[in-house]
C-alpha positions in Angstrom: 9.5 -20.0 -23.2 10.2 -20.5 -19.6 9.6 -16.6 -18.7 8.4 -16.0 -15.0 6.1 -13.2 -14.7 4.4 -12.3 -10.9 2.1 -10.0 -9.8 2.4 -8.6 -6.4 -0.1 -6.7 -4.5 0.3 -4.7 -0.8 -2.7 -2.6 0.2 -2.4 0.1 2.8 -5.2 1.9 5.3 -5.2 5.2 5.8 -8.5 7.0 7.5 -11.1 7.7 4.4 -9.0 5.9 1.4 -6.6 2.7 1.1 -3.2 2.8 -1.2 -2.9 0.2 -3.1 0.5 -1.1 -5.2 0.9 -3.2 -8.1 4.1 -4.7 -8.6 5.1 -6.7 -11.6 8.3 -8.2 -12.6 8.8 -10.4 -15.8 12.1 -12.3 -15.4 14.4 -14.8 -17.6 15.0 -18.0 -16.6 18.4 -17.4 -15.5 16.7 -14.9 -13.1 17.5 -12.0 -14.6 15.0 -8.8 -14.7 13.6 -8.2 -18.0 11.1 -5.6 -16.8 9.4 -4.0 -13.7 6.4 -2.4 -13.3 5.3 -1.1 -9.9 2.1 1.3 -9.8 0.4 2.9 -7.1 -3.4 3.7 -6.9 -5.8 5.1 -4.5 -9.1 3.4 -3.9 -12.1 4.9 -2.7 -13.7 3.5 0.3 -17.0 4.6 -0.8 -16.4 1.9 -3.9 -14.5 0.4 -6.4 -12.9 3.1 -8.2 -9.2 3.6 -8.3 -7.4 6.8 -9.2 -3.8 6.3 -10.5 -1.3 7.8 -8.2 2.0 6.9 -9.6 4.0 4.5 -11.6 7.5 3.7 -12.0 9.7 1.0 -13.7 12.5 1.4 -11.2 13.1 -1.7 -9.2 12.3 -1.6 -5.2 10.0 1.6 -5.6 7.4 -0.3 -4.0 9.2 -1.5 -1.3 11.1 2.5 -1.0 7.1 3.4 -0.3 6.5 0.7 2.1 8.9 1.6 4.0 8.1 5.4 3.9 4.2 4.4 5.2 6.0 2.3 8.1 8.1 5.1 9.2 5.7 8.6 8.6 2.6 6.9 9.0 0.0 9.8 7.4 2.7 12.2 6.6 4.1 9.8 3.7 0.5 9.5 2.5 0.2 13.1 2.2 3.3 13.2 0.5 2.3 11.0 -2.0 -1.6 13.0 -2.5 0.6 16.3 -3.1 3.5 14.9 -5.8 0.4 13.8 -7.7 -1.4 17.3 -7.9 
């Protein structure tokens, strides 16, 4: 059908847990976005679990994160821990 789907993955460190964010985008072949998923989970050091965080189908969250992380370091990690609870 000519659909292009991708899967992106960025994985941040923090002292006992890493962040981890899903992005996907499904797209037409003129390029247009046809949906967008971005979802953000925590992963346990200790093993492989993963604890759903966030989600959110608004385009450049991920990248609105990022950028958060860069800037606040553990404070933006925090943040995120306390809108989830």
């Amino acid at each position: 059908m000519g659909l292009h789907m991708a899967l992106k993955t960025t994985k941040f460190r923090a002292l006992t847990f890493t962040i981890l964010i899903e992005e996907v985008d499904d797209r037409a072949p003129n390029g247009q976005l046809i949906c967008y998923l971005a979802s953000v989970y925590k992963l346990a050091d200790a093993g492989g679990s993963r604890q759903l965080l966030r989600r959110s189908r608004v385009p450049g969250a991920a990248a609105t994160l990022q950028k958060e992380i860069e800037r606040d370091g553990l404070r933006a990690f925090d943040r995120l821990m306390v809108r989830d609870t």
